[in-house]
N, C-alpha and C positions, 0 to 999 in steps of 0.2 A: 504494500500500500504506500501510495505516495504521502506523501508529508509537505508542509510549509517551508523546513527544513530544504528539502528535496529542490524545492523550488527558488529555494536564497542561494543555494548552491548550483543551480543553474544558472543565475544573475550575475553571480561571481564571476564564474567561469565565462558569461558574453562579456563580462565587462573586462577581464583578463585577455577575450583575443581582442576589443579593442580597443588596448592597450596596445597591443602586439603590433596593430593594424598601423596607427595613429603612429607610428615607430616607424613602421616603415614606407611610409606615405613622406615625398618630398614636401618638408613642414610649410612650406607657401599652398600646398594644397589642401591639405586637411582642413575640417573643419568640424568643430565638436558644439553643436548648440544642444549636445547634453540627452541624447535619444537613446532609449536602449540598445532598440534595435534598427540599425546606421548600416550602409554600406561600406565600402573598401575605405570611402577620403572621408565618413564622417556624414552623409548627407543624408535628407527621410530614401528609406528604399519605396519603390516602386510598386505602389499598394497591388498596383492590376497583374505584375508580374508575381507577387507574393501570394495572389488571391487564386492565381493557377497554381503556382507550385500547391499549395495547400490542397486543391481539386486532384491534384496531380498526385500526391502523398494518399489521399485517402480513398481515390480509388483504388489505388495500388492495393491500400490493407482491405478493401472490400467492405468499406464501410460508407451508406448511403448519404445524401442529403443533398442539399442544394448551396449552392456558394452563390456571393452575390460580392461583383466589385463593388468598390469605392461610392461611383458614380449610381448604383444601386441602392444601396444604405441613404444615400444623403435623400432619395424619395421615399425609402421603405420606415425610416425611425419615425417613431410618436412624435407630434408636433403639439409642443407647450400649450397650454391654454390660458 
């Protein structure tokens, strides 16, 4: 069973590769406005590309559902009242 534990130790370790990243990124490129999860220089990743590989991961394990990009969510969430 996983743990919260499980999961601070997940954190750690993206935050430990980037570190790794940010190192080896020419320092006029990098940019850290503090994201977990960043690409190679530091920047937001690619929701649309992220929104496949995840389609793409859990078909793979044979597990159903529906994904919805970026651009889906911002019509599908609850609107304040």
């Amino acid at each position: 069973m996983r743990t919260v534990a499980d999961g601070s130790n997940a954190l750690r370790r993206q935050r430990a590769r980037q570190a790794t990243e940010k190192l080896a990124a020419p320092q006029s490129c990098y940019v850290d406005p503090g994201f977990v999860f960043a690409d190679e220089l530091g920047s937001m990743l690619d929701l649309d590309a992220v929104t496949k590989a995840i389609a793409a991961i859990t078909a793979k394990a044979g597990v159903k559902g529906k994904s919805y990009s970026r651009r889906c969510w911002a019509t599908l969430r609850p609107r304040p009242r």
